[in-house]
C-alpha positions as CSV (number, residue, x, y, z in Angstrom):
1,X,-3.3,-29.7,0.3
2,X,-5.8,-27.9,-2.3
3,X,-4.6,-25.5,-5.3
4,X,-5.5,-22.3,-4.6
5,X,-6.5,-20.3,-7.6
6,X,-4.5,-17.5,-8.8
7,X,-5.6,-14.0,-11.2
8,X,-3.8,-12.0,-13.2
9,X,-0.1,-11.7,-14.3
10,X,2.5,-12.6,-11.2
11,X,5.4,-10.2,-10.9
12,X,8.8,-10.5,-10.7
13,X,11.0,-7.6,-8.9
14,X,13.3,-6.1,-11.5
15,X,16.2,-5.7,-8.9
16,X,15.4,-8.5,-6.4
17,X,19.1,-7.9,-4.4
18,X,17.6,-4.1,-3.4
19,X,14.8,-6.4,-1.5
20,X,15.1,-7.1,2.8
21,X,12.0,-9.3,3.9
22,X,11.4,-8.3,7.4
23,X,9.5,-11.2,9.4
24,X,8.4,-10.9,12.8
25,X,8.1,-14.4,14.6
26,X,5.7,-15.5,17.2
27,X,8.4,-15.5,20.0
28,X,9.2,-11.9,19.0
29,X,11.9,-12.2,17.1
30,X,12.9,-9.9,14.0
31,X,14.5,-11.9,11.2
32,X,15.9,-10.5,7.6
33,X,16.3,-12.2,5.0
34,X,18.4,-10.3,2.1
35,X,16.6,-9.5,-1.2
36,X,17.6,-11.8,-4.0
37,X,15.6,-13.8,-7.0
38,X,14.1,-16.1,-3.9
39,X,12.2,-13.2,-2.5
40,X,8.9,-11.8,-4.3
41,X,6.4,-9.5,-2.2
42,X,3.1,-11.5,-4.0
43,X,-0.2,-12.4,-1.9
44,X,-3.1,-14.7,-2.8
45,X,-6.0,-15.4,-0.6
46,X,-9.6,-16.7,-1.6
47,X,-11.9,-15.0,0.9
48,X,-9.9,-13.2,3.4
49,X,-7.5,-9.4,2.4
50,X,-4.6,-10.3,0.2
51,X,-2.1,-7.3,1.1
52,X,1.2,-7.2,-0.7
53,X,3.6,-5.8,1.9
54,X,2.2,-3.7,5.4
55,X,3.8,-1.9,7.6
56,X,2.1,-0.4,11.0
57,X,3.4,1.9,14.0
58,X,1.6,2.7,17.2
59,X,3.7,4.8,19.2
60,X,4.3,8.4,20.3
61,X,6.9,9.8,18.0
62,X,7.4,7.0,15.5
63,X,7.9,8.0,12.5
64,X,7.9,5.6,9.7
65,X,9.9,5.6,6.1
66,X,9.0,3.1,3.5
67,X,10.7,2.6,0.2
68,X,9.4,-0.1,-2.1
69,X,11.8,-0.1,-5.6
70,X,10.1,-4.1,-6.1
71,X,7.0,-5.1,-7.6
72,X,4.2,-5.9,-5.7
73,X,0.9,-7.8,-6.8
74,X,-2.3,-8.8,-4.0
75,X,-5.7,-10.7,-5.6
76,X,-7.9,-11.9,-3.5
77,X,-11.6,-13.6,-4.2
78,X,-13.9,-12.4,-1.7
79,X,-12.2,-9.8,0.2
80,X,-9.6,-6.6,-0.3
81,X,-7.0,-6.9,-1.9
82,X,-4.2,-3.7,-1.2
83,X,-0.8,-3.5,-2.5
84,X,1.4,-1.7,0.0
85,X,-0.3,-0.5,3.5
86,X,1.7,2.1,5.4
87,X,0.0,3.1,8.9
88,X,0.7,5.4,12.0
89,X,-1.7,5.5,14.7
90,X,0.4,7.6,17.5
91,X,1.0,11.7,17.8
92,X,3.8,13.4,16.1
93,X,4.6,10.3,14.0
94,X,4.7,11.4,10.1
95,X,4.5,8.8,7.1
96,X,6.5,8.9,4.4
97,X,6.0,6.4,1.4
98,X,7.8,6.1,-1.6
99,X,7.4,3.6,-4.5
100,X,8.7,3.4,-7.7
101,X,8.4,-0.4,-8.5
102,X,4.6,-1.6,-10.1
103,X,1.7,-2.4,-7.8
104,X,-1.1,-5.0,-9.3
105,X,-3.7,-5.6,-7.0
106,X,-7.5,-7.5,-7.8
107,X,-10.5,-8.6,-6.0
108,X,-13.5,-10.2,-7.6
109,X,-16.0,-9.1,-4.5
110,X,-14.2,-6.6,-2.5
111,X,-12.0,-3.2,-3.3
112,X,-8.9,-3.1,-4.6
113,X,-6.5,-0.4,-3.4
114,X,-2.5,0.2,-4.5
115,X,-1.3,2.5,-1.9
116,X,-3.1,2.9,1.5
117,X,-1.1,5.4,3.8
118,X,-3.0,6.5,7.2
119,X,-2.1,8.3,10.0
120,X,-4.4,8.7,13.5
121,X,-2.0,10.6,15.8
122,X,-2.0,14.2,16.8
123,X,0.3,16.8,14.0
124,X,1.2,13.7,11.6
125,X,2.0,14.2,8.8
126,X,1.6,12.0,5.6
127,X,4.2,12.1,2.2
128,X,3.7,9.7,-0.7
129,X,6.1,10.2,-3.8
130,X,5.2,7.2,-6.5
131,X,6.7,6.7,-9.7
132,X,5.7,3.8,-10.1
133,X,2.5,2.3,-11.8
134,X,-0.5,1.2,-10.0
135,X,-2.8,-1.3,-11.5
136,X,-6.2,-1.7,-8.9
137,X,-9.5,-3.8,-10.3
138,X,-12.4,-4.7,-8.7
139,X,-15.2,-6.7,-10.4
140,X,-17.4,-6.0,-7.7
141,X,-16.0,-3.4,-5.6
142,X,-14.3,-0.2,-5.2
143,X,-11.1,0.8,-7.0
144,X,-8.2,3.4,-5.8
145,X,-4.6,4.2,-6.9
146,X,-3.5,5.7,-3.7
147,X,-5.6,6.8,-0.6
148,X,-4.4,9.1,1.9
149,X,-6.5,9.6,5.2
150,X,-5.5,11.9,8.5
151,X,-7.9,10.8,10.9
152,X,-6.4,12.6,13.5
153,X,-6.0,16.2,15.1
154,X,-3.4,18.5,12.4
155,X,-1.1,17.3,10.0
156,X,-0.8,17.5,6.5
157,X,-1.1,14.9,3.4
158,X,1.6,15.9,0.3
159,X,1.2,13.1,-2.4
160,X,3.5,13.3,-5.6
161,X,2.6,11.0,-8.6
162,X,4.4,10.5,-11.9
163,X,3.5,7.2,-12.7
164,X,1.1,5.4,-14.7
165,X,-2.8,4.9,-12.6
166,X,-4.8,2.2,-13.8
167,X,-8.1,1.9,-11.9
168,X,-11.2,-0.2,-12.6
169,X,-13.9,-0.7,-9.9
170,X,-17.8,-1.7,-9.6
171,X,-19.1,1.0,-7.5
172,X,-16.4,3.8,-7.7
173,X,-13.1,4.1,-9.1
174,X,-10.5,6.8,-8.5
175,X,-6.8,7.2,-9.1
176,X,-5.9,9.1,-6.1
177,X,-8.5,10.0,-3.2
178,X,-7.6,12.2,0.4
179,X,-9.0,12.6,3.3
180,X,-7.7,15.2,5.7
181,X,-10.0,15.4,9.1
182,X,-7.8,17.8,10.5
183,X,-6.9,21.4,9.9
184,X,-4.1,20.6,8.0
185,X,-3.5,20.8,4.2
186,X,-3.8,18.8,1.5
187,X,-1.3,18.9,-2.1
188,X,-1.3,16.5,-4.8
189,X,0.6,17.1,-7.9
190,X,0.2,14.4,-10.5
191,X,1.9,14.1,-13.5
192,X,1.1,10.5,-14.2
C-alpha cells in the first residue's frame, strides 16, 4: 500500500439518496448501487486522467441523457483531469447533459476540463443545460468550463449556463469553448 496524495477540497453530494452508481463488471454484468452518504463520484490519480463520472455510446440511434444533481471533483498530477464526460460516437444519436450539482476538477501538468460533451455520428445533436458551478485549474495546462465538439456530419450544439465558471489554466483558459465541424448551429446563452 502507498498514500496517494490528494489536492484541493473533497466534495460531498448535498442529496446523496438522488445518486445510482452504475458499474459495469468484467463478466458483463450491470450492477446499481442506490445513492446514499456511501456513494461520492470523487477521482484521484497521480499520472494517469482522473475523470469524475463518464458516460460513452457507440451505436446507431443511441441517444444518451445524463443528469448529474451530485458533486463531482477529479485531480490528477500528471495527466487530465475532467469532471463529467458525456460521448456519442454513432449517427442520429443526440447528447443531452444536464448538471446542476458543483464540478471541481485539477491537474498540476495536464488540462483540466468540467464538462466534456462530444458527439461523432452523422445529425447529432448536442444539449448542455448547467446550473451548477464549475471550478477547472491547471498549473501547467489548459483550463475549460464546458467543451462542446461535433465532429461529425450535421447536428447542432445548444449549451445553457447559469452557473458560476471558475477557470484557471497555464496555456489557455476559457469558460465555455464549441466546436461544430458540421453545418449545424451553434447557441450558447450564459447567464452565469
Amino acid at each position: 500500500e502507498r498514500a496517494v496524495p490528494t489536492y484541493g477540497t473533497r466534495y460531498e453530494a448535498s442529496r446523496p439518496d438522488q445518486l445510482t452508481l452504475t458499474l459495469l463488471d468484467a463478466d458483463g454484468t450491470i450492477r446499481q448501487i442506490d445513492g446514499g452518504p456511501w456513494v461520492a463520484f470523487s477521482a484521484y490519480s497521480d499520472y494517469n486522467a482522473a475523470i469524475g463520472a463518464q458516460v460513452n455510446t457507440y451505436g446507431y440511434d443511441s441517444d444518451v441523457s445524463v443528469s448529474n444533481s451530485g458533486d463531482i471533483y477529479a485531480g490528477v498530477y500528471q495527466g487530465d483531469a475532467d469532471g463529467l464526460i458525456v460521448r456519442s460516437n454513432g449517427d442520429y444519436s443526440d447528447l443531452d447533459v444536464s448538471s446542476s450539482g458543483s464540478i471541481t476538477v485539477y491537474s498540476y501538468g495536464g488540462d483540466a476540463v468540467g464538462i466534456v460533451a462530444t458527439v461523432g455520428g452523422y445529425d447529432s445533436n448536442i444539449y448542455v443545460n448547467n446550473s451548477g458551478s464549475i471550478d477547472a485549474t491547471s498549473v501547467y495546462g489548459y483550463a475549460y468550463g464546458i467543451t462542446a465538439a461535433n465532429d461529425g456530419d450535421g447536428g447542432d450544439i445548444t449549451i445553457y449556463n447559469s452557473g458560476a465558471i471558475t477557470v484557471s489554466g497555464y496555456y489557455d483558459s476559457q469558460g465555455i469553448e464549441v466546436y461544430n465541424n458540421s453545418d449545424g448551429d451553434v447557441t450558447i446563452v450564459t447567464t452565469g
